[in-house]
C-alpha positions in Angstrom: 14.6 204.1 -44.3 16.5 204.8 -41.5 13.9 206.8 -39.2 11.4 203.8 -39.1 14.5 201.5 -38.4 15.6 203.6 -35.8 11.9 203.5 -34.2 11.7 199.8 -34.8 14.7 199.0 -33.2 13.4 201.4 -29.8 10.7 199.3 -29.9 12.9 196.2 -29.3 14.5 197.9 -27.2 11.7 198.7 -24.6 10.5 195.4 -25.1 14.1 194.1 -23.7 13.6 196.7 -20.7 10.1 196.2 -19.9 11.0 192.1 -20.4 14.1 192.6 -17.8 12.1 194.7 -15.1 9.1 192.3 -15.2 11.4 189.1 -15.0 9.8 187.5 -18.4 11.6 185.1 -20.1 8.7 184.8 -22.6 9.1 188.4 -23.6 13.3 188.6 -23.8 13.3 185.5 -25.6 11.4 187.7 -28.5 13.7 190.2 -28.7 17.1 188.3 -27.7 19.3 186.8 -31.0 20.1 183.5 -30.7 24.0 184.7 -30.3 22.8 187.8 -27.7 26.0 188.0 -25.7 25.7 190.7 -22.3 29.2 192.0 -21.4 28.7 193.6 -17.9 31.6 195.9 -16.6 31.8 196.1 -13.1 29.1 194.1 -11.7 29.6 193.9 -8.0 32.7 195.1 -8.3 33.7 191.5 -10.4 35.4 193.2 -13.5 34.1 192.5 -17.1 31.9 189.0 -17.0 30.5 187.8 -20.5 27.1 186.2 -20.3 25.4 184.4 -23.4 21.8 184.1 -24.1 21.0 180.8 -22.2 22.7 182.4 -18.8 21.0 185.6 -19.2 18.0 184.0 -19.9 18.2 181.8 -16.9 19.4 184.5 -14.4 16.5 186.3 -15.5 13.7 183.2 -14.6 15.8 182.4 -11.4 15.2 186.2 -10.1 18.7 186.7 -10.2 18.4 190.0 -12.0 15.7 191.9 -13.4 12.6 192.6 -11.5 12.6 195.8 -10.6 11.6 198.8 -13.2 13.9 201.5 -14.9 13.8 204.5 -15.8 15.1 204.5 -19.1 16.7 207.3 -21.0 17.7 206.7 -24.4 20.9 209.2 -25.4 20.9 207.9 -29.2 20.1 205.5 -31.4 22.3 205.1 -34.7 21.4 202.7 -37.9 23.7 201.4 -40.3 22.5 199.5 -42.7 21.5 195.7 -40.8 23.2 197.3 -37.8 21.6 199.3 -34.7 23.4 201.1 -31.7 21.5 202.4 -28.6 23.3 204.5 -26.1 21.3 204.4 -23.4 20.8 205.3 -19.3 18.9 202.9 -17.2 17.8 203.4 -13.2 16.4 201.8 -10.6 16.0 202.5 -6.9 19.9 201.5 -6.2 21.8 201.3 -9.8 23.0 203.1 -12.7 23.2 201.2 -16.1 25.1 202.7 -18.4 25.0 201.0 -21.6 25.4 200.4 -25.2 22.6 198.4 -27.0 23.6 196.6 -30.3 20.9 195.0 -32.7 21.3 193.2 -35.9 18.2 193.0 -38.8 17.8 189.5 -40.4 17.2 188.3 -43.9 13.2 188.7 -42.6 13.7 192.5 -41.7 13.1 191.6 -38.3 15.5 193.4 -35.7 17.4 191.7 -32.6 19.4 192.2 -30.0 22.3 191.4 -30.3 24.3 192.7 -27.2 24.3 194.7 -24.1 27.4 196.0 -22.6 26.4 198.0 -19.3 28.6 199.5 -16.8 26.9 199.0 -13.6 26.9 201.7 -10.8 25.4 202.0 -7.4 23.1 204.9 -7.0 
């Protein structure tokens, strides 16, 4: 049913957060699809730049981003059949993400994610 979707697909969710703010590859690469794509808009000012899984992934274990924790507010969480959309806040001490979360659910039942597409603020 949709409800325990919903809450299974949160729990991938705060995985992918909790993963992110502790900088561990081990614990993204769990939750990530193989075809995760993140779409940042207006990172540092640069626009809309596409990242795929292997750049976030590597960003992540080169401290690049990630590493700091986030309050996370999550505004919604829709499922459509094998589909899953989070709208969600995220904060840390100097940013604003605000972001859109999409998952897909495999053949096994098992939900990924699928995409991020934040738009990044300074606080």
């Amino acid at each position: 049913n949709n409800q325990s979707a919903a809450e299974a697909v949160n729990k991938i969710f705060a995985q992918f957060v909790i993963g992110g703010d502790q900088q561990d590859t081990t614990m993204l690469s769990a939750v990530l699809h193989p075809t995760y794509r993140l779409a940042i808009n207006q990172f540092m000012g640069e626009g809309v730049i596409l990242i795929d899984r292997a750049g976030y992934l590597g960003m992540i274990a080169g401290k690049k981003i990630g590493g700091e924790p986030r309050a996370m507010n999550i505004h919604s969480t829709e499922v459509v059949g094998n589909f899953a959309l989070i709208r969600a806040e995220l904060r840390n001490s100097t940013l604003k993400f605000e972001s859109l979360f999409t998952f897909v659910r495999d053949t096994d039942g098992r939900w990924w994610l699928s995409g991020d597409t934040p738009f990044v603020t300074p606080l």
